[in-house]
C-alpha positions as CSV (number, residue, x, y, z in Angstrom):
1,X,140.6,-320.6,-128.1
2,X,142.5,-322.8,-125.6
3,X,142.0,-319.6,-122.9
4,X,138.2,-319.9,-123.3
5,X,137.8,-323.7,-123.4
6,X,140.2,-323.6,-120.2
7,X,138.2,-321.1,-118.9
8,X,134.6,-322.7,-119.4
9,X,135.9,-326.2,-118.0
10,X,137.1,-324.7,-114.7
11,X,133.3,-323.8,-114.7
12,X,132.4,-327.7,-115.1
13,X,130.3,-326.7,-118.1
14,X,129.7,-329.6,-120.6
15,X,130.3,-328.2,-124.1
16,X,129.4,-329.6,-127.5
17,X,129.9,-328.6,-131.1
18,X,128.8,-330.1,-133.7
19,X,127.3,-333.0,-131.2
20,X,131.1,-333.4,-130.4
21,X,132.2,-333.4,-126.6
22,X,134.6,-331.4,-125.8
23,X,136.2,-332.6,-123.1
24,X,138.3,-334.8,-124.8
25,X,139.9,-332.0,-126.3
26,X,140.3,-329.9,-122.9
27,X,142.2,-333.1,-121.7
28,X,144.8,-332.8,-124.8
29,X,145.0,-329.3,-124.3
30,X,145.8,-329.4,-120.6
31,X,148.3,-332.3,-121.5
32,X,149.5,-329.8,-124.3
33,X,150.2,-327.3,-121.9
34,X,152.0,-329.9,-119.3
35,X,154.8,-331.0,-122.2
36,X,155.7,-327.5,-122.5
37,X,157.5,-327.4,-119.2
38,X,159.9,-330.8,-120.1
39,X,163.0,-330.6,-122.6
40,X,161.8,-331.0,-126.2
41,X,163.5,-332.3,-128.9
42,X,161.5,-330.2,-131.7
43,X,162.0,-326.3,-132.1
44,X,158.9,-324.2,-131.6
45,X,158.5,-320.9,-133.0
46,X,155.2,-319.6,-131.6
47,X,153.7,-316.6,-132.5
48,X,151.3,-314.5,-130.0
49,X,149.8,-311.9,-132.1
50,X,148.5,-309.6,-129.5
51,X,148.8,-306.6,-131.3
52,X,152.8,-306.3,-130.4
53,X,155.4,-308.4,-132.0
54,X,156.0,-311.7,-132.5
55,X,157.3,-313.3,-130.2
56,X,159.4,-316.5,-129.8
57,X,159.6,-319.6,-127.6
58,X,162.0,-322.1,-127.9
59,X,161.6,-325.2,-126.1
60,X,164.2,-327.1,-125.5
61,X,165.5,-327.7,-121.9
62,X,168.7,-326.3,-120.1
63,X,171.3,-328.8,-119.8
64,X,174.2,-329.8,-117.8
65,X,176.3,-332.7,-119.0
66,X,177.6,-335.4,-116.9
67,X,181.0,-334.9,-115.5
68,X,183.4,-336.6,-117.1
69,X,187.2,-337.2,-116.9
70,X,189.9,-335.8,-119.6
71,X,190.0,-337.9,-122.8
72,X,192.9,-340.3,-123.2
73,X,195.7,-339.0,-125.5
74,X,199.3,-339.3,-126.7
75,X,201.5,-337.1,-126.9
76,X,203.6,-336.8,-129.6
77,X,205.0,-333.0,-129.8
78,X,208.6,-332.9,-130.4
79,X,208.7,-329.6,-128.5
80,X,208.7,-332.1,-125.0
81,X,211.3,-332.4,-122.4
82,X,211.2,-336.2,-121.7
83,X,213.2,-335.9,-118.9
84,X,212.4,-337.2,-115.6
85,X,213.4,-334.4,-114.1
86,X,211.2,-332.3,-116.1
87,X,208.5,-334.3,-115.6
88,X,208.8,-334.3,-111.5
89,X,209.6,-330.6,-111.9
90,X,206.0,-330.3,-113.4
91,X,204.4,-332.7,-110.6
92,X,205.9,-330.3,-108.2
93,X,204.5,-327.2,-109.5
94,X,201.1,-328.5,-110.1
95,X,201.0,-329.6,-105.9
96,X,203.0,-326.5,-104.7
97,X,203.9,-324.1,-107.5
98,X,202.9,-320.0,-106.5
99,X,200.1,-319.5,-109.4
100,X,202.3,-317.5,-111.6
101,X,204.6,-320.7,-111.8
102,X,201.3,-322.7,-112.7
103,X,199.9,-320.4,-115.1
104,X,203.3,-320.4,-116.8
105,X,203.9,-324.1,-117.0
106,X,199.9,-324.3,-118.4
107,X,200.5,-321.9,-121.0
108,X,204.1,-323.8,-122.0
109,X,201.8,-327.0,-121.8
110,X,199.8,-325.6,-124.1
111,X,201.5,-324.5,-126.7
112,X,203.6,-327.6,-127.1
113,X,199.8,-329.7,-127.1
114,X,201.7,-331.6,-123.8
115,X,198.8,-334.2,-122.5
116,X,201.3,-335.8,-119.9
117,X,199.9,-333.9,-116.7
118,X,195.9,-333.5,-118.3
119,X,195.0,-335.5,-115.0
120,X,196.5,-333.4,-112.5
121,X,195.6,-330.3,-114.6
122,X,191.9,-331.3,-114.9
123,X,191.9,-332.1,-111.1
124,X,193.2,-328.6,-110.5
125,X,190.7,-326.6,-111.6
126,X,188.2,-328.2,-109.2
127,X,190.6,-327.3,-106.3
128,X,191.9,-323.9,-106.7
129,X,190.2,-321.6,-106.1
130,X,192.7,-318.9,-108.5
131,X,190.5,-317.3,-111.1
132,X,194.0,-316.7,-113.3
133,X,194.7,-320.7,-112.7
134,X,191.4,-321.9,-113.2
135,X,191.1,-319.4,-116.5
136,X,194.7,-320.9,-117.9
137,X,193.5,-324.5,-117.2
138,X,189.8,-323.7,-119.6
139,X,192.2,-322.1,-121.9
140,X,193.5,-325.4,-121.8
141,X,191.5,-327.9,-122.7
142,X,190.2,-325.4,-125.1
143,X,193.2,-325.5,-127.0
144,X,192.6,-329.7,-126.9
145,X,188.7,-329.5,-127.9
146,X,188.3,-331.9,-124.9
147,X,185.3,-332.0,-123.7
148,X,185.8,-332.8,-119.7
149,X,184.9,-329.6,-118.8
150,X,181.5,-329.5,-120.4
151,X,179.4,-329.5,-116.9
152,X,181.3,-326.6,-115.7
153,X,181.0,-324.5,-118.8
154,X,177.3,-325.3,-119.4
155,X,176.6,-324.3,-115.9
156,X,178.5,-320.7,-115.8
157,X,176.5,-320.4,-119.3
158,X,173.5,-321.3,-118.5
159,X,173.0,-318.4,-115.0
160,X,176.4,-316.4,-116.0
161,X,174.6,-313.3,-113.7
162,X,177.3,-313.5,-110.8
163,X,180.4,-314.7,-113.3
164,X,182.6,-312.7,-114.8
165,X,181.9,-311.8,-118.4
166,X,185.9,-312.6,-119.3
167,X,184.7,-316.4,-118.1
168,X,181.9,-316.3,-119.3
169,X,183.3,-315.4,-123.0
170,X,185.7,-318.7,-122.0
171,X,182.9,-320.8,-121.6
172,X,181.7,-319.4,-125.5
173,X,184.8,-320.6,-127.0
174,X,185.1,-323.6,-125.2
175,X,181.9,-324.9,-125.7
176,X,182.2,-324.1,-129.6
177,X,185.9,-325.4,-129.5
178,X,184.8,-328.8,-127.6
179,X,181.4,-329.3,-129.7
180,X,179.1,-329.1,-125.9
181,X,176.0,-329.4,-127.7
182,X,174.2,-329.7,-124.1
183,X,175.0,-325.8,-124.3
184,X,173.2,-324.9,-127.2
185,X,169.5,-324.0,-125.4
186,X,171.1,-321.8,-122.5
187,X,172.9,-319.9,-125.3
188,X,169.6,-319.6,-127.1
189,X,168.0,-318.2,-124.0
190,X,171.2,-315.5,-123.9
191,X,170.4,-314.8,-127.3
192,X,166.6,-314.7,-126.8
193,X,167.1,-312.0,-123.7
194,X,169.4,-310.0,-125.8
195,X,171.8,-309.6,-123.0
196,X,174.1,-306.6,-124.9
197,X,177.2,-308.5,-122.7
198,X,176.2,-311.9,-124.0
199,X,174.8,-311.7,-127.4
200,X,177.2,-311.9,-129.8
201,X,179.3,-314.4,-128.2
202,X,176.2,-316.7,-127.7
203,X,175.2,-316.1,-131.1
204,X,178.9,-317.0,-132.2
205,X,178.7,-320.2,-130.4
206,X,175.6,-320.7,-131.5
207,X,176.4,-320.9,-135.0
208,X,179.3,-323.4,-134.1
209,X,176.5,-326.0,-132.2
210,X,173.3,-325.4,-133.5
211,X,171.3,-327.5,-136.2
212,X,168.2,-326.8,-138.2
213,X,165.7,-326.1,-135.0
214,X,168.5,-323.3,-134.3
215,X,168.5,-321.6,-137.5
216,X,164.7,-321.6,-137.8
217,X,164.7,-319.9,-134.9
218,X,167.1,-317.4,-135.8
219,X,165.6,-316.4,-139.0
220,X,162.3,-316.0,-137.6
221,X,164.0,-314.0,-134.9
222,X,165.3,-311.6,-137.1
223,X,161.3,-310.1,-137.8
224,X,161.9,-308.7,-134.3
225,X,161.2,-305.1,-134.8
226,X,163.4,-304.2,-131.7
227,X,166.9,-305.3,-133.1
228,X,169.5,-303.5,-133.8
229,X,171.5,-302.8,-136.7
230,X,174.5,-304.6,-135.4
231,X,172.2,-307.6,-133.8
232,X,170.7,-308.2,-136.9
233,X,174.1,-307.9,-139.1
234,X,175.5,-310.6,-136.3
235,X,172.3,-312.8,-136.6
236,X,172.8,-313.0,-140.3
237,X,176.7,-314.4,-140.6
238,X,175.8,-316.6,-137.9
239,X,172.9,-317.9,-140.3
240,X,175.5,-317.9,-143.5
241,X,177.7,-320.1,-141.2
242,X,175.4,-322.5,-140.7
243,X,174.2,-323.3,-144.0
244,X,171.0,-324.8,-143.2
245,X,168.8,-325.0,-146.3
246,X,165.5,-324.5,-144.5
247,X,166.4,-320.8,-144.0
248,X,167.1,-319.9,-147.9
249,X,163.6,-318.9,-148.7
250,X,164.3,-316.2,-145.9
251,X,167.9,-315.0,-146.6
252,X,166.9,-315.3,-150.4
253,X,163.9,-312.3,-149.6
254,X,166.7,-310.7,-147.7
255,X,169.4,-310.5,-150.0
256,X,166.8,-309.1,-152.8
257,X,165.4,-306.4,-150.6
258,X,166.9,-303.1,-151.2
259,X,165.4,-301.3,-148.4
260,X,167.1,-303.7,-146.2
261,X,170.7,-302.6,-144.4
262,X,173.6,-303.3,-147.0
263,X,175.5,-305.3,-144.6
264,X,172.5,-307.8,-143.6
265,X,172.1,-307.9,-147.7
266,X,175.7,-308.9,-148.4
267,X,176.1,-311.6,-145.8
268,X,172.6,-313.1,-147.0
269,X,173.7,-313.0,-150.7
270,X,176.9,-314.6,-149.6
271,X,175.1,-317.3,-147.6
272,X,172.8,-318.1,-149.7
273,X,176.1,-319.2,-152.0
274,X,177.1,-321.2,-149.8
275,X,174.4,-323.1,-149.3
276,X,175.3,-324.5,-153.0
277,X,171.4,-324.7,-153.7
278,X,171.2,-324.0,-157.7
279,X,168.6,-321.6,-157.4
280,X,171.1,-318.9,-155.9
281,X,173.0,-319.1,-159.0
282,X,170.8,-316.8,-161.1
283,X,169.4,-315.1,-158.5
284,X,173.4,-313.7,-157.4
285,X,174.6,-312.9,-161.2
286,X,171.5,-311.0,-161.0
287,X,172.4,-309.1,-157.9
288,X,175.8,-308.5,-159.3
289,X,174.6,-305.7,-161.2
290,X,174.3,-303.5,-158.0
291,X,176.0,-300.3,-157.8
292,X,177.2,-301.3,-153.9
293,X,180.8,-302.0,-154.2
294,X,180.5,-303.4,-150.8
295,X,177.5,-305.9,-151.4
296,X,179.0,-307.1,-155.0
297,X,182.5,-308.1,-153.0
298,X,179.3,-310.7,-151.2
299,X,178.1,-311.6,-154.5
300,X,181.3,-312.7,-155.6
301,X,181.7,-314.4,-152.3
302,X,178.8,-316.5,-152.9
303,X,179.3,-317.3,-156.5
304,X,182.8,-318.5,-155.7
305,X,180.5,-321.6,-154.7
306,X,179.5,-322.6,-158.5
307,X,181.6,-323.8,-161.1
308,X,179.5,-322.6,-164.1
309,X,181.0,-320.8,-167.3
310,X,178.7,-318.0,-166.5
311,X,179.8,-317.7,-162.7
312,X,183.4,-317.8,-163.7
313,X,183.0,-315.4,-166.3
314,X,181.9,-312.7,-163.9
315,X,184.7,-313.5,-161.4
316,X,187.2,-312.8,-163.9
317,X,184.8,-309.8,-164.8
318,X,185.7,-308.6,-161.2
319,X,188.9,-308.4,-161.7
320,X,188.8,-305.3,-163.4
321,X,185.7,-303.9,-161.2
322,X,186.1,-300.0,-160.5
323,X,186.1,-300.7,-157.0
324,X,189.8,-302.2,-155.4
325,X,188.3,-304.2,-153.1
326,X,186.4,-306.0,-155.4
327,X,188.9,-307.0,-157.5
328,X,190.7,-307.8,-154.6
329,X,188.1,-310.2,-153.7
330,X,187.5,-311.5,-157.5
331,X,191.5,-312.2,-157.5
332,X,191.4,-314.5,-154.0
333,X,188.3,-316.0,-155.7
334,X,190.2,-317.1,-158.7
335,X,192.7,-318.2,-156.7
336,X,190.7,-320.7,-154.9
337,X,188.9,-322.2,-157.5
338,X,192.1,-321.9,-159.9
339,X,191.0,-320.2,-163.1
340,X,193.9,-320.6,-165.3
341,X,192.1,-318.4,-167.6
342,X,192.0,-315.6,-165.5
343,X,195.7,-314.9,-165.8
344,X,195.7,-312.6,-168.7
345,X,193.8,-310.6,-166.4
346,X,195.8,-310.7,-163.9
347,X,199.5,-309.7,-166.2
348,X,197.2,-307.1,-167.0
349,X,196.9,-305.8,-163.5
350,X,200.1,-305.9,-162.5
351,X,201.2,-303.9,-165.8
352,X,198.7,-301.4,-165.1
353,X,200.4,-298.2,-163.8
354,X,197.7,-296.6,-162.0
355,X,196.8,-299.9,-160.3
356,X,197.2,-300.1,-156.5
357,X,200.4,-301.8,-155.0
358,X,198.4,-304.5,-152.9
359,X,196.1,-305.5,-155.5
360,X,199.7,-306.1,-157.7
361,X,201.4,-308.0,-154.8
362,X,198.3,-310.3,-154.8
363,X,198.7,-311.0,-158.4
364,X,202.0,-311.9,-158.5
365,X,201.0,-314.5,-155.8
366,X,197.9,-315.9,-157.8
367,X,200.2,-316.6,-161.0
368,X,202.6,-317.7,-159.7
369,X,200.4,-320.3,-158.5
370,X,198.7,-321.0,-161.2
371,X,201.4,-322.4,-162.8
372,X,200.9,-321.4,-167.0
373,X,203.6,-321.2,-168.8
374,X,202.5,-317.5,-169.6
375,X,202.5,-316.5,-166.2
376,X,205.8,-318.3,-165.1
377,X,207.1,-316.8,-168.0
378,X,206.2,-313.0,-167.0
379,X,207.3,-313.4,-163.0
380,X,210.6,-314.4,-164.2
381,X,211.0,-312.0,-166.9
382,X,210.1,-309.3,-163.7
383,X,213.3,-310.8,-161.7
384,X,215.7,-310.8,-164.6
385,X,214.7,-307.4,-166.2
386,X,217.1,-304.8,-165.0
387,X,214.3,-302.4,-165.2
388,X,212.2,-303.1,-162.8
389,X,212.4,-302.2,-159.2
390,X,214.3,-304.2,-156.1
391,X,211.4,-304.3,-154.2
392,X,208.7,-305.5,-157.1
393,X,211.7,-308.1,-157.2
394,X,211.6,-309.2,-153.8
395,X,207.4,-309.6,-153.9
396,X,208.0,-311.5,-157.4
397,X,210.5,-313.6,-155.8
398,X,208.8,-314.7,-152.6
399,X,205.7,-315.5,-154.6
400,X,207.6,-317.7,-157.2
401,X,209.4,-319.7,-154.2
402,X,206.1,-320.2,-152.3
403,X,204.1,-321.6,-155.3
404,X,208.0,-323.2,-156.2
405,X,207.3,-324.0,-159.9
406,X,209.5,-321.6,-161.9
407,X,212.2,-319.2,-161.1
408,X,214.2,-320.6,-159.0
409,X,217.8,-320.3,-160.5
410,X,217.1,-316.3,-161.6
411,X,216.2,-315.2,-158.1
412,X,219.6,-317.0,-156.8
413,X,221.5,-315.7,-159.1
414,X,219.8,-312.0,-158.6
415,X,220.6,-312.5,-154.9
416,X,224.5,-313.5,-156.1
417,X,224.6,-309.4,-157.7
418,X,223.1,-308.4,-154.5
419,X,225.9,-310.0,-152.2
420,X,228.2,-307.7,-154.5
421,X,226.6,-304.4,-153.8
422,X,226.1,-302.7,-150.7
423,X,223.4,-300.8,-152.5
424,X,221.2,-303.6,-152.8
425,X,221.8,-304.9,-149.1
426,X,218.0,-304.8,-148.7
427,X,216.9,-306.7,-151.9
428,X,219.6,-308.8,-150.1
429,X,218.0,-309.7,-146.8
430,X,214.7,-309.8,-148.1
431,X,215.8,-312.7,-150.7
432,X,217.7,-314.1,-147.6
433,X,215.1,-314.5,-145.4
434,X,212.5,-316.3,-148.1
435,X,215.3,-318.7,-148.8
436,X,215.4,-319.1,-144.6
437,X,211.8,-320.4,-144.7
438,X,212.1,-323.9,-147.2
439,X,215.6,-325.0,-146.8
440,X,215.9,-326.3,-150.2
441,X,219.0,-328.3,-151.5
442,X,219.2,-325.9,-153.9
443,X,219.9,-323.0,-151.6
444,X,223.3,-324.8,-150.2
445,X,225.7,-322.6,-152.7
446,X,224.1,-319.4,-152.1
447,X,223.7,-320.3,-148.2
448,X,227.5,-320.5,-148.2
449,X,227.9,-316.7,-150.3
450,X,225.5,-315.3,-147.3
451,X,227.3,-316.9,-144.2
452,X,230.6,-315.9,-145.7
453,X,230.0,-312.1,-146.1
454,X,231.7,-309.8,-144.4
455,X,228.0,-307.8,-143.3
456,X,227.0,-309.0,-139.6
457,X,223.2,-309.3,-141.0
458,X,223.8,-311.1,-144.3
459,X,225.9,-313.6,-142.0
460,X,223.3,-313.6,-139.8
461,X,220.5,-314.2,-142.6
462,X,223.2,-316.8,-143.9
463,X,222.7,-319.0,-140.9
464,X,219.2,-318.8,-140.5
465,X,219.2,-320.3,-144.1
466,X,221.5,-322.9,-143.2
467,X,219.1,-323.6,-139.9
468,X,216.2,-324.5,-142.2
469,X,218.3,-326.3,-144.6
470,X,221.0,-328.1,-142.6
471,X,223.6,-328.5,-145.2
472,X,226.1,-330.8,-144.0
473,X,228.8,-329.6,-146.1
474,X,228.5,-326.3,-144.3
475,X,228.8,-327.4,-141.2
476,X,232.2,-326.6,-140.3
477,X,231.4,-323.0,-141.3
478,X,229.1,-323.0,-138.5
479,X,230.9,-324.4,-136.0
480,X,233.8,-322.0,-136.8
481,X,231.4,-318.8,-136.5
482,X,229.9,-320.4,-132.7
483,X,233.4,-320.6,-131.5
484,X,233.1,-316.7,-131.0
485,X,230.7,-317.5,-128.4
486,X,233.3,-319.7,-126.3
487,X,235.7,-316.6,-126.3
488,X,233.4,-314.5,-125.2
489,X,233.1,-315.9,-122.0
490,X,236.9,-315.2,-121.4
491,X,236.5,-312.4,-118.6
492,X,237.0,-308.8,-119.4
493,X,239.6,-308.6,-117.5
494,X,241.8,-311.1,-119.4
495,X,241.4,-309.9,-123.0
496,X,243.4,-306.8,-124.0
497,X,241.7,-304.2,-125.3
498,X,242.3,-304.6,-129.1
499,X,240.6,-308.3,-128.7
500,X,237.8,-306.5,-126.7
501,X,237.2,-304.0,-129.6
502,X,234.4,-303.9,-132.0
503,X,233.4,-307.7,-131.3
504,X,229.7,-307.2,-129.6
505,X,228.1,-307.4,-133.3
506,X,230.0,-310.4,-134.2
507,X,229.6,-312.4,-131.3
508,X,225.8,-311.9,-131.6
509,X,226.3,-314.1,-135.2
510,X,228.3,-316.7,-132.6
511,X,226.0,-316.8,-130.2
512,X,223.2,-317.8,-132.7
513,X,225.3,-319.9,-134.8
514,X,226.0,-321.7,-130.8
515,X,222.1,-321.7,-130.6
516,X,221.2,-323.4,-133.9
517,X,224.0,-326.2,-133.2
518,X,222.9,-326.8,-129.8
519,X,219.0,-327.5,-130.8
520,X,220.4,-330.3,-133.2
521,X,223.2,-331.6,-130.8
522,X,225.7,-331.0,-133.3
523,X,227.3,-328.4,-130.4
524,X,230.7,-329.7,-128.9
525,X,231.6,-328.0,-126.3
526,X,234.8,-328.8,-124.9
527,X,235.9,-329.7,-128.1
528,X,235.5,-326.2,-129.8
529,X,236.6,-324.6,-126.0
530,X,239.7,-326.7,-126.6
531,X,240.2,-325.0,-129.7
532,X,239.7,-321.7,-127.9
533,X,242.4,-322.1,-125.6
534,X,244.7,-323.5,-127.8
535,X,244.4,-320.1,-129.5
């Protein structure tokens, strides 16, 4: 219509219908088509039914965002060297350093969250012109969701033809990491062109930025008939991501549709869980009943998002579904929404002999963290019953002193027979090595047992307990055990050959021991080298 009223007023022919000038009309519809070349702030899915496909506009503008400086911060790691002399060494390396030395000190930087030198950093990546540097410094601010680099990154997105597609991918996670919203239309147009390089990164990002106009446009994209498989499986958990509640009529008719690909079904039926609307309640017990293993592990996924008695019920239905992975899913579902009632179930599992080892381990983890006085009850009776097997001990023990509620004096006292028997060495370590990572107070006795054995590694596992724990009535031990380090910087030359003699193993336990002193400043050198060469 607006083609042939265009048309007849280029023609300067007066129209009427109805007795109602048209020219009016022709004006709005010329003004109509002006607004569609400036940024809007309204989504618009057009469709222009030729005969082909639909097709899709989506109006909003490109956008660059001002430049802007890093964001002020503190910085608090305890990872820093205060120094001044590391902090001139840094100055120096950002104005002269080879790029290797910069990329290293970015990346060390980095991982301690160090914000001292963002200025000079920031101001670096206009200057060099090192792809590796300028890579390291997006990496970067990345890593800080700082936004200063916004105009850079919306710019490379928006024409990425001549970059790099490793930058370009940078740009995707910045921009998601740092919340540049200005980005959000030029990765709809990457989307929109189905650039195979760009897609599913844009799309990723999309999902992180976009709002409601986004998703409408994405679920209308996905009656495209030229899609692929794997573009329409990504356009979907981008949708489930974003949760928008305007798109559930058309995930809904997805997830129902049987001819429709079983992945694109599963993360619909999951999505539309998590959109919490209580119409996808029924609708998902419903779809339960499906005889894909793989779409009823989604199902369970999205009714992990009610709290009814029905829901519930058919998690802990799950649990014993013929296929593994769903009960693998059912159990981490349980776990999250922590249904006490689920741990007969779960006993059951684990006493099951035909049931698979990782679907066991998982259990023990779940009731342990539960915390019933049936399922505390069963762990324990696992770590004191002479039955059952070292390493079913070891998985019963570490999940007992990560949840920490029960247990606790059986699996030190099963590590006490272990320090007696060679036989049970690795029982041994592994017990060692969960103490290592909580440093409780009530790991001091059996810390002591473990640094005074005569095996290299139990001494070894004995102070990496004591490193987590600090135990200042042990501390002597320790520094006895780094003196070893001192005398091993006596040269070769100068100790006989029966001091030389089987000591390499050792010393490794004193040169740790050395380690784990000096981090805490509890390391005296000349005092323990005067001890040394009193000796």
């Amino acid at each position: 219509m607006k083609k042939i009223i265009l048309i007849l007023m280029s023609f300067f022919v007066p129209l009427s219908i109805y007795g109602q000038d048209l020219s009016e009309e022709a004006e709005t519809i010329s003004n109509d088509t002006v607004s569609e070349s400036v940024e809007s702030e309204v989504l618009t899915a057009e469709s222009e039914n030729d005969g082909a496909e639909k097709k899709l506009k989506y109006t909003k503008e490109k956008k660059v965002p001002a430049k802007k400086r890093p964001s002020a911060k503190s910085s608090d790691s305890t990872m820093q060297d205060k120094s001044e002399d590391y902090e001139k060494k840094c100055s120096d390396t950002f104005k002269y350093g080879l790029q290797d030395e910069i990329s290293a000190l970015i990346d060390e930087l980095s991982k301690n969250e160090d914000t001292r030198f963002i200025d000079p950093i920031y101001d670096l990546f206009f200057t060099t012109k090192d792809l590796q540097v300028k890579s390291k410094i997006l990496a970067y601010f990345t890593k800080l969701k700082d936004p200063c680099l916004g105009d850079y990154a919306c710019t490379v997105i928006n024409d990425p033809y001549d970059e790099k597609d490793d930058t370009v991918s940078a740009c995707f996670k910045y921009v998601s990491e740092a919340k540049i919203t200005d980005a959000v239309p030029g990765l709809i147009d990457l989307v929109d062109k189905e650039e195979e390089s760009y897609f599913t990164g844009a799309l990723t990002a999309v999902g992180e930025l976009g709002g409601k106009d986004e998703a409408l446009f994405l679920a209308d994209y996905l009656d495209r008939n030229d899609l692929s498989v794997a573009q329409r499986q990504a356009l979907m958990k981008v949708l489930g991501r974003m949760k928008v509640l305007e798109t559930w009529d058309k995930l809904t008719e997805i997830a129902r549709d049987e001819d429709e690909n079983s992945f694109v079904r599963m993360y619909a039926a999951e999505a539309i869980g998590a959109m919490e609307k209580p119409e996808s309640e029924e609708i998902l017990l419903k779809l339960y009943e499906s005889d894909d293993p793989n779409f009823r592990i989604y199902v369970i996924k999205g009714l992990s998002h009610f709290s009814s008695e029905k829901s519930n019920n058919v998690i802990i239905e799950a649990i014993r579904d013929s296929q593994y992975k769903v009960r693998m899913e059912a159990i981490d579902c349980v776990k999250e929404k922590n249904l006490k009632e689920s741990v007969p179930s779960l006993i059951y599992r684990c006493n099951h002999k035909d049931e698979l080892k990782a679907v066991k381990e998982k259990c023990y983890t779940v009731i342990a963290g539960m915390n019933t006085s049936e399922g505390n009850e069963y762990l324990v009776g696992l770590i004191t019953d002479k039955k059952v097997g070292d390493q079913v001990k070891a998985k019963v023990a570490s999940a007992l002193l990560e949840a920490d509620h029960a247990g606790t004096s059986e699996i030190i006292a099963l590590a006490e027979e272990t320090l007696k028997s060679d036989a049970r060495k690795n029982l041994r370590y592994a017990l060692g090595k969960e103490f290592a990572k909580y440093g409780r107070p009530a790991f001091a006795q059996i810390c002591e047992h473990y640094i005074d054995h005569a095996d290299v590694a139990t001494q070894g596992t004995g102070l990496d307990i004591w490193e987590k724990g600090r135990y200042s009535g042990l501390m002597s031990k320790v520094q006895e055990i780094a003196k070893d380090a001192e005398e091993e910087e006596v040269s070769e030359e100068e100790k006989p050959k029966t001091y030389q003699y089987g000591r390499k193993k050792k010393n490794a336990n004193a040169r740790k021991a050395k380690r784990i002193l000096e981090k805490s400043g509890d390391y005296d050198s000349s005092a323990i080298k005067s001890s040394v060469d009193a000796k």
